[in-house]
KENU-129146 format. One line per field, with one value per atom (N, C-alpha, C): residue number from 1; x, y negated, z; chain; residue in three letters. Coordinates in pm, whole numbers, plus 50000, padded with zeros to 5 digits. Example, Ala and Ser with C-alpha at 12.3 -4.5 7.8 and 13.67 -1.06 7.14 Angstrom:
k: (1  1  1  2  2  2);
u: (51319  51230  51320  51285  51367  51290);
v: (50569  50450  50330  50225  50106  49997);
w: (50780  50780  50780  50708  50714  50787);
c: (A  A  A  A  A  A);
r: (ala  ala  ala  ser  ser  ser);
This chain:
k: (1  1  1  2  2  2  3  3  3  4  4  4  5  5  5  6  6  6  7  7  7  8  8  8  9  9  9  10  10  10  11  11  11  12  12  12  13  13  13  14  14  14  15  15  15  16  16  16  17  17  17  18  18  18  19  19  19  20  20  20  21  21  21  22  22  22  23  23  23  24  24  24  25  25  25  26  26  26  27  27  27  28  28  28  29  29  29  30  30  30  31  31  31  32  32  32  33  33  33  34  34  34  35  35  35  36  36  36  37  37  37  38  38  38  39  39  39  40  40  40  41  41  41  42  42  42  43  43  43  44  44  44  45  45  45  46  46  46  47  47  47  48  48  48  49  49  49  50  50  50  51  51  51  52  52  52  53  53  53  54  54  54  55  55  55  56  56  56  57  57  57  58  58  58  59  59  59  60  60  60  61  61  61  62  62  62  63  63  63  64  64  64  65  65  65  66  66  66  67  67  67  68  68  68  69  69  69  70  70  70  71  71  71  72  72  72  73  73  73  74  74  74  75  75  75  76  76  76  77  77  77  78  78  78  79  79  79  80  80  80  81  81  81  82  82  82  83  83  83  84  84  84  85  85  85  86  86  86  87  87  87  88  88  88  89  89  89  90  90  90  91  91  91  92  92  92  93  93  93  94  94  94  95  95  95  96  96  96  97  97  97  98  98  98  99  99  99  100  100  100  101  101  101  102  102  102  103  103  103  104  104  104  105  105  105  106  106  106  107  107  107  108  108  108  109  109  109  110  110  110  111  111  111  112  112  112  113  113  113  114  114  114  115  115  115  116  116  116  117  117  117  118  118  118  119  119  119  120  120  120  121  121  121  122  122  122  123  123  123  124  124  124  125  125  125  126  126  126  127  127  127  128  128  128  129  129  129  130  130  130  131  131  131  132  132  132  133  133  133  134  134  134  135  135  135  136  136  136  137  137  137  138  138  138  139  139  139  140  140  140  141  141  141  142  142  142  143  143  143  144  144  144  145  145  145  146  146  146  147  147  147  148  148  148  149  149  149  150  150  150  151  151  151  152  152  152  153  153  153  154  154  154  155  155  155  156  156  156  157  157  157  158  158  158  159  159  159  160  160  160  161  161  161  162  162  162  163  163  163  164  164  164  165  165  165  166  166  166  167  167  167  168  168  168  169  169  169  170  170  170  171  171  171  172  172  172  173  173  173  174  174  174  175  175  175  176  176  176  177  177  177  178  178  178  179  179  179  180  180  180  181  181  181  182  182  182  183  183  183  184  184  184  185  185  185);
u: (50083  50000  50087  50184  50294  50345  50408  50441  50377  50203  50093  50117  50091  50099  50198  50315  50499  50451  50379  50435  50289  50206  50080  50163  50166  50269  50358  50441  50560  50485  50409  50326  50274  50172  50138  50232  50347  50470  50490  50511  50583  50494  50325  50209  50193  50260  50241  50360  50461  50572  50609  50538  50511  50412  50335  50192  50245  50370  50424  50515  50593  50680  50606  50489  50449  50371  50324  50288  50396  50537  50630  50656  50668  50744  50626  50472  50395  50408  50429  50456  50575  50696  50818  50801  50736  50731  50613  50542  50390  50526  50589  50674  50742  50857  50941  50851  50724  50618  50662  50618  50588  50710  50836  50949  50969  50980  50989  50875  50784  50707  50757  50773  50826  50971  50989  51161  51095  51011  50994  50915  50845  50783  50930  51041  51133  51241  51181  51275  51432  51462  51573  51636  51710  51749  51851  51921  52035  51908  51826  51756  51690  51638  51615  51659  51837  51944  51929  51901  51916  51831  51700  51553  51505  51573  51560  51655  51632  51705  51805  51872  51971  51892  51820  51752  51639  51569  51459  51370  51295  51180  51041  50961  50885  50781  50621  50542  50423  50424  50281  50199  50060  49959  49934  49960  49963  50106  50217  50325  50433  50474  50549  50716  50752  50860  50826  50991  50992  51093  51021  51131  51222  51359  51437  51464  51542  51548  51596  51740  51716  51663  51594  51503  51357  51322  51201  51291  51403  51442  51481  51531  51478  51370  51275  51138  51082  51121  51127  51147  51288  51336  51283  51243  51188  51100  50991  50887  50805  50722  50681  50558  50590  50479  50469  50277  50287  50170  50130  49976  49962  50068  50077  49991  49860  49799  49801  49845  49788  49658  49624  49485  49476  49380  49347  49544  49570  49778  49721  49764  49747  49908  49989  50124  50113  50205  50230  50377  50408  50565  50606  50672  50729  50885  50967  51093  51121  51254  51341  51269  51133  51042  50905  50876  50756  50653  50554  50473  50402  50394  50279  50217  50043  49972  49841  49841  49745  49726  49586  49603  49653  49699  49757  49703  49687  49642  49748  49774  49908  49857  49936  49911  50061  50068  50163  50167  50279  50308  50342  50348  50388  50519  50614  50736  50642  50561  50558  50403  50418  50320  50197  50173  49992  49968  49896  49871  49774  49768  49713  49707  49597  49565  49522  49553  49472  49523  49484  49515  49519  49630  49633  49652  49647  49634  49803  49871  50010  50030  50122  50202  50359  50374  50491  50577  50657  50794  50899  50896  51032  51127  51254  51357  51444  51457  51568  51679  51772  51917  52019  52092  52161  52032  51935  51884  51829  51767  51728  51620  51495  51352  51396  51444  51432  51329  51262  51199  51257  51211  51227  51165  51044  50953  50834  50764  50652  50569  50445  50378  50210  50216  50112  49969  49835  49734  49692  49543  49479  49477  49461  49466  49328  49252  49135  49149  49264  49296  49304  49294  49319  49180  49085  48962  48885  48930  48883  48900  49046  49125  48995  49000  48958  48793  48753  48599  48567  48640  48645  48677  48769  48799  48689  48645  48518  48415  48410  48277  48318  48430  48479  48446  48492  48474  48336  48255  48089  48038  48100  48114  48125  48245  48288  48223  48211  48117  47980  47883  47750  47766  47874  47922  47897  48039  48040  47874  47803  47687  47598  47611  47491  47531  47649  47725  47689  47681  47675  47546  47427  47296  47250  47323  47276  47347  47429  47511  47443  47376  47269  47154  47089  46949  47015  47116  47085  47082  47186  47212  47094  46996  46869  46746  46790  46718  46785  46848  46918  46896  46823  46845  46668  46618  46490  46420  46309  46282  46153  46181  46129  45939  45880  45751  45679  45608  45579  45422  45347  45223  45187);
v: (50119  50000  49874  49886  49763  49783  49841  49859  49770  49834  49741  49574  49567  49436  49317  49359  49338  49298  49433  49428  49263  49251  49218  49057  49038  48887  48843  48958  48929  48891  48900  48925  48790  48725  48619  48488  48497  48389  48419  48489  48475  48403  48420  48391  48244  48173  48058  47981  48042  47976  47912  48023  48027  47918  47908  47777  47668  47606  47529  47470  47596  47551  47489  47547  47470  47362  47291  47212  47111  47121  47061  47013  47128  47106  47017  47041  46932  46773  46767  46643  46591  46637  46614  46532  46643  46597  46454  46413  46320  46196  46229  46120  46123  46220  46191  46110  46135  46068  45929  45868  45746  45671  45738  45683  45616  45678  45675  45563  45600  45447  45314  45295  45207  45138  45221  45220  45113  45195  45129  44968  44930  44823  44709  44799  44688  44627  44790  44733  44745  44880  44936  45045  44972  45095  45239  45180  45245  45352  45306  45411  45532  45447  45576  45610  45577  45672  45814  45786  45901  45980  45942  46042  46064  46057  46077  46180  46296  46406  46380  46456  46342  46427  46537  46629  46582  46427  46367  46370  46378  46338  46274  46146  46154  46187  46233  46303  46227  46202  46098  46130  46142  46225  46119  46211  46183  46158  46134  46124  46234  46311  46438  46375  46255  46214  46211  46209  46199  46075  46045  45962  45936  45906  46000  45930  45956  45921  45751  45757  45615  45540  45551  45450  45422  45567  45518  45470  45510  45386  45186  45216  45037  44999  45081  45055  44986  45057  45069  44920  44925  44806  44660  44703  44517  44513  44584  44548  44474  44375  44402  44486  44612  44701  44697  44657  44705  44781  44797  44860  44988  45047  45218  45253  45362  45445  45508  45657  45790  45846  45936  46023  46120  46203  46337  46422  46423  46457  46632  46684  46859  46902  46983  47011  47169  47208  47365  47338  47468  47501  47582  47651  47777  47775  47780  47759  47623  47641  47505  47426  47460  47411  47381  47237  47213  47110  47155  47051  46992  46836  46728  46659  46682  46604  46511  46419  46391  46254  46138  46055  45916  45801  45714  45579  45503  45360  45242  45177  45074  44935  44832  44714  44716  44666  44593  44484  44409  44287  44295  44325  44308  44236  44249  44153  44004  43975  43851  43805  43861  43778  43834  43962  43971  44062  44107  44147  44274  44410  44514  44613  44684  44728  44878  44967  45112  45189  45323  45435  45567  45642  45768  45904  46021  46158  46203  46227  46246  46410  46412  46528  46532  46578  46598  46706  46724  46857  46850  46852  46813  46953  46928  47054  46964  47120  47083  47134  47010  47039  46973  47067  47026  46942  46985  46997  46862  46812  46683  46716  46662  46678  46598  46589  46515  46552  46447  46415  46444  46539  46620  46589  46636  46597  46526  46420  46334  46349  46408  46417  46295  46227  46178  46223  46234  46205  46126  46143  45979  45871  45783  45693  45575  45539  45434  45317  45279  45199  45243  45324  45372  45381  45457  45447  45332  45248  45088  45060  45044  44978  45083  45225  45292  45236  45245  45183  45054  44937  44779  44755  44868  44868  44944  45053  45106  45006  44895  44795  44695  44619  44593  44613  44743  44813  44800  44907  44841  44698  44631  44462  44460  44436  44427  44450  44579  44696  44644  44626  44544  44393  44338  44174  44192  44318  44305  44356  44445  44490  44379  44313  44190  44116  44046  43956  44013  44148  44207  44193  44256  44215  44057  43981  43806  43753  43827  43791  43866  43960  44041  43976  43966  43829  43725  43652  43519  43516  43654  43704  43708  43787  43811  43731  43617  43467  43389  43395  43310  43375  43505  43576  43592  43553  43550  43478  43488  43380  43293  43187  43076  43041  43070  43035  42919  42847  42703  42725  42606  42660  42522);
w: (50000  50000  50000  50089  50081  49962  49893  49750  49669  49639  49545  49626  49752  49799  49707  49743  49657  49501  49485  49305  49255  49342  49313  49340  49452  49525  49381  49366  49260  49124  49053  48943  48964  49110  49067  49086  49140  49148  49014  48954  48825  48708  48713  48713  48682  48831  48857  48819  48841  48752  48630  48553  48396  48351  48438  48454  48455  48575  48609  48463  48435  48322  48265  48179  48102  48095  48202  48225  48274  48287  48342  48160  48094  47955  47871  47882  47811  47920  48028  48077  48029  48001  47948  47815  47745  47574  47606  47685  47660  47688  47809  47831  47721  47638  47540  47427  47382  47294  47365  47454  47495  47516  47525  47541  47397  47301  47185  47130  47141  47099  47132  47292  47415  47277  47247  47201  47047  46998  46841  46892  47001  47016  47043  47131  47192  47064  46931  46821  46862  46941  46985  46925  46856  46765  46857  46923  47051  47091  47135  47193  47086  46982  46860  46805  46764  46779  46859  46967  47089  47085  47004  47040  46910  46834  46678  46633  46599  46521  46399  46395  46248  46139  46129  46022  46023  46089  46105  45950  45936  45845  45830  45782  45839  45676  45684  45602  45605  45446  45503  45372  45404  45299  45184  45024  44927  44895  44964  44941  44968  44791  44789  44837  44874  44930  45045  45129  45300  45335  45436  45470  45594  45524  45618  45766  45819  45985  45957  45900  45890  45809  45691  45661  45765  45854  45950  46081  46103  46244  46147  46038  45984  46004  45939  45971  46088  46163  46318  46398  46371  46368  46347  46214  46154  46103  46180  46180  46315  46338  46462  46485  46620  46629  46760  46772  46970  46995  47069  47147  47105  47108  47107  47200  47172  47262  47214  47247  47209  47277  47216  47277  47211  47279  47264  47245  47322  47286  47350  47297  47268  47235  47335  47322  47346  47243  47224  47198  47332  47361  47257  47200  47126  47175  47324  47336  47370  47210  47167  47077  47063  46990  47054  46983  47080  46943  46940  46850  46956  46920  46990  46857  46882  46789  46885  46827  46888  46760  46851  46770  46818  46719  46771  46757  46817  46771  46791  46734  46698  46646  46649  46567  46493  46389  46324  46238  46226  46174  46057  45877  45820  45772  45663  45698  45630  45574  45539  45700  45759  45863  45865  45811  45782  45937  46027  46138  46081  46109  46061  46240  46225  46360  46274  46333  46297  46377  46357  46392  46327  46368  46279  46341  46245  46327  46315  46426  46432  46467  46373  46448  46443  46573  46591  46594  46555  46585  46697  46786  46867  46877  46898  46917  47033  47139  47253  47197  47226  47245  47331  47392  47478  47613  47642  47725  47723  47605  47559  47475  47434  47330  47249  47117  46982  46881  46875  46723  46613  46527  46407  46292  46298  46219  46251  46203  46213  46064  46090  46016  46073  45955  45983  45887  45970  45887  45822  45829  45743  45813  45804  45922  45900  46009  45954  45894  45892  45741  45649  45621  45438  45424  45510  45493  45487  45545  45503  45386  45341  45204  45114  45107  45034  45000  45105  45086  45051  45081  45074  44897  44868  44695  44623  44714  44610  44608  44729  44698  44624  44611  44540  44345  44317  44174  44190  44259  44210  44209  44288  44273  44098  44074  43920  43854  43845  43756  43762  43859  43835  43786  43829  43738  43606  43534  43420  43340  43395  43307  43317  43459  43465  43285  43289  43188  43048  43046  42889  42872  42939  42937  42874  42986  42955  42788  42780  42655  42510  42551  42478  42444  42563  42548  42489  42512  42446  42286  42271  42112  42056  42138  42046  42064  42131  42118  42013  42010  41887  41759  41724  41563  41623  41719  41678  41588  41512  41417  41543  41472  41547  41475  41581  41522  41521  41447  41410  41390  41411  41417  41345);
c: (A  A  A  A  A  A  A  A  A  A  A  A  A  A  A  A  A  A  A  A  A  A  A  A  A  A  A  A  A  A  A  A  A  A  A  A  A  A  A  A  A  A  A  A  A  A  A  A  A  A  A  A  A  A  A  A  A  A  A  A  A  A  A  A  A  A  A  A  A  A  A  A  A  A  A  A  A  A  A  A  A  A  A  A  A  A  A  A  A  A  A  A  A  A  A  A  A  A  A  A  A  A  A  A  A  A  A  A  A  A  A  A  A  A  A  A  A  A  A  A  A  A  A  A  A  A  A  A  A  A  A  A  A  A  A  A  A  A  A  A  A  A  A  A  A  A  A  A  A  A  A  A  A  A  A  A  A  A  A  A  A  A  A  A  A  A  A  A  A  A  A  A  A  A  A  A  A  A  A  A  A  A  A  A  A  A  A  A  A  A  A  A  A  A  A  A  A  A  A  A  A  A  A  A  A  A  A  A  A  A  A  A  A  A  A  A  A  A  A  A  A  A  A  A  A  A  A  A  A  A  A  A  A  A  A  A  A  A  A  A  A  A  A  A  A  A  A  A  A  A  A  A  A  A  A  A  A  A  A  A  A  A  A  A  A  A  A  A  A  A  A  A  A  A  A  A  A  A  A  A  A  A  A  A  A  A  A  A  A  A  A  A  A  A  A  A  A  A  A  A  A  A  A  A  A  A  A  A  A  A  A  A  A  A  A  A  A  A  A  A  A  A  A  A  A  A  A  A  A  A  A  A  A  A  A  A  A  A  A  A  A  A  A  A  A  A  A  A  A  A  A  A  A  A  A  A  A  A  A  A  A  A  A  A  A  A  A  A  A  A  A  A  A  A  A  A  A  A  A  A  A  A  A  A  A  A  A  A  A  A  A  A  A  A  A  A  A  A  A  A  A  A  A  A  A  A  A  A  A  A  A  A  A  A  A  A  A  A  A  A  A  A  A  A  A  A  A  A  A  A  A  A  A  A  A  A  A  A  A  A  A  A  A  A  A  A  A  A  A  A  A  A  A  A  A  A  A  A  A  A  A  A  A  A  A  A  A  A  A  A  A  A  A  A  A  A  A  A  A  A  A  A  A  A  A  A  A  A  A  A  A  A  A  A  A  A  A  A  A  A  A  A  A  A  A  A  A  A  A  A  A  A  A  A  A  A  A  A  A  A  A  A  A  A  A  A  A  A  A  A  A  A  A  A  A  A  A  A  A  A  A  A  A  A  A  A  A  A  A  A  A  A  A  A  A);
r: (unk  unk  unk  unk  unk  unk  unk  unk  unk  unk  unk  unk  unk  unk  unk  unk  unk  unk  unk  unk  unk  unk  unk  unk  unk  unk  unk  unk  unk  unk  unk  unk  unk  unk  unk  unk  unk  unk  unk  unk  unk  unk  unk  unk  unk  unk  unk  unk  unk  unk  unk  unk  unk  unk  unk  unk  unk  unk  unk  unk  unk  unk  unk  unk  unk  unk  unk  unk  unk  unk  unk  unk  unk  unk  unk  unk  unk  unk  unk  unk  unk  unk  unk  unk  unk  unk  unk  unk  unk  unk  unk  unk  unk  unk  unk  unk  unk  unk  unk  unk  unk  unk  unk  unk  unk  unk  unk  unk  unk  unk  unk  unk  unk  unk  unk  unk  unk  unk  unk  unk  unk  unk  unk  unk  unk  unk  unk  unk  unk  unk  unk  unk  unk  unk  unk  unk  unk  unk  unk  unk  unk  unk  unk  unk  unk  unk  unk  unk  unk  unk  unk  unk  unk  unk  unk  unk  unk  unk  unk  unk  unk  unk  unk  unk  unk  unk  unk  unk  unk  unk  unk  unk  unk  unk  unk  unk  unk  unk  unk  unk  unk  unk  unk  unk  unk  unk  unk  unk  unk  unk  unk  unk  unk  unk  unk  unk  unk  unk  unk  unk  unk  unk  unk  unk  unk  unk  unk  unk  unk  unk  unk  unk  unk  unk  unk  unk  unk  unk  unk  unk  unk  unk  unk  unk  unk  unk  unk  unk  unk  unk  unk  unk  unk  unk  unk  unk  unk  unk  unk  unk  unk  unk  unk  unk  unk  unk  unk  unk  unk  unk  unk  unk  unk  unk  unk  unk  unk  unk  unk  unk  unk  unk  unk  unk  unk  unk  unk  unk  unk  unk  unk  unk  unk  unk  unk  unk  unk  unk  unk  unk  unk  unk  unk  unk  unk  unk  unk  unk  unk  unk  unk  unk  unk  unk  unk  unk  unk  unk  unk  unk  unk  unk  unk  unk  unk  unk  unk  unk  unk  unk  unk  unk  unk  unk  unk  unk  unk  unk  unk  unk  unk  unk  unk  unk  unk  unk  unk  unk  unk  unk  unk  unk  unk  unk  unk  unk  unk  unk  unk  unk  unk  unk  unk  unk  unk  unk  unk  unk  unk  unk  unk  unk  unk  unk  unk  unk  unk  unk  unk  unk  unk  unk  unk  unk  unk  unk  unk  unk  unk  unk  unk  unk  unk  unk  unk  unk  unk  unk  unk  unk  unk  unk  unk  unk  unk  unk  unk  unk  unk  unk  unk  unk  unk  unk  unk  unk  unk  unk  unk  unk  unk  unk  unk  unk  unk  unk  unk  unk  unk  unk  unk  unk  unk  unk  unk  unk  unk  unk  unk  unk  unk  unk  unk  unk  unk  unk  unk  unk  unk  unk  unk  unk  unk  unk  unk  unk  unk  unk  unk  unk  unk  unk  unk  unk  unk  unk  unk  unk  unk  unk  unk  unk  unk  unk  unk  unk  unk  unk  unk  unk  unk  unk  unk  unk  unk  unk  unk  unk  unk  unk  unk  unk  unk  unk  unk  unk  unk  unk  unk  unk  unk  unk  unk  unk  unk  unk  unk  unk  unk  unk  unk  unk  unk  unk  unk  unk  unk  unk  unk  unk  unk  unk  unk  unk  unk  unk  unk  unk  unk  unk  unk  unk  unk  unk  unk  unk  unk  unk  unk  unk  unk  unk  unk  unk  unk  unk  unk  unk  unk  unk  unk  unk  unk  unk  unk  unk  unk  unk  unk  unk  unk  unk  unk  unk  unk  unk  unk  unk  unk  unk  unk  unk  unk  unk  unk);
């Protein structure tokens, strides 16, 4: 009976351990997420040096190019970006491997001054090394700006598109007022 007792004790420490890790390792990565934002708002490059992978990539939908670590730490850099919130953040361990996705909401400054606010669906890749979480890969979704731009241009084109048929119509009538014959009484 002491035996089962032992093996039962031992089973749920190991149980709870395993619980702990991983909840130690998704608190790790939410902070490594937020460090890393913190870093792109202060426009610190020293620091995203450090939390940026040198095999970095980032993936963005409709676009069969990537872009690489340092053209997204320029980015980074000189742009102004603030009001990072993430939500809904969902982290899966695999090891030396860890994906974080969740979604993000941001403002940014354009380089000529224009102010743009959205949010997008992120995912992340991180890899430990040397007992550190680096950013690997960044994959982004759609984001509710594109869905704006996308819809604001489709009203737009039906804009046009009912302009130009209104114009062909009126240019029609006047044609066939003018080749009407004129009646006199």
């Amino acid at each position: 009976m002491t035996k089962l007792f032992l093996t039962t004790a031992y089973c749920a420490a190991q149980l709870v351990s395993v619980a702990q890790s991983v909840v130690s390792i998704e608190r790790e990565l939410i902070d490594r997420s937020n460090e890393l934002m913190r870093a792109v708002e202060r426009q610190d490059r020293a620091a995203l040096e450090l939390l940026v992978a040198d095999e970095f990539l980032l993936e963005v939908p409709g676009d069969t190019a990537f872009t690489s670590r340092a053209e997204w730490i320029g980015n980074a850099v000189n742009l102004k970006w603030e009001g990072f919130k993430f939500h809904n953040v969902k982290v899966r361990s695999f090891g030396e491997v860890a994906v974080v996705s969740s979604a993000l909401d941001f403002k940014v400054t354009t380089g000529i001054g224009i102010p743009i606010s959205s949010d997008v669906q992120v995912t992340d890749v991180w890899v430990r090394r040397d007992g550190q979480w680096l950013i690997a890969v960044r994959q982004l979704g759609e984001d509710s700006l594109s869905g704006t731009v996308r819809m604001v241009m489709g009203f737009l084109a039906a804009f046009v598109l009912w302009f130009f048929v209104r114009l062909i119509v009126r240019i029609r009538r006047r044609a066939k007022a003018r080749k009407a014959p004129v009646v006199q009484a």
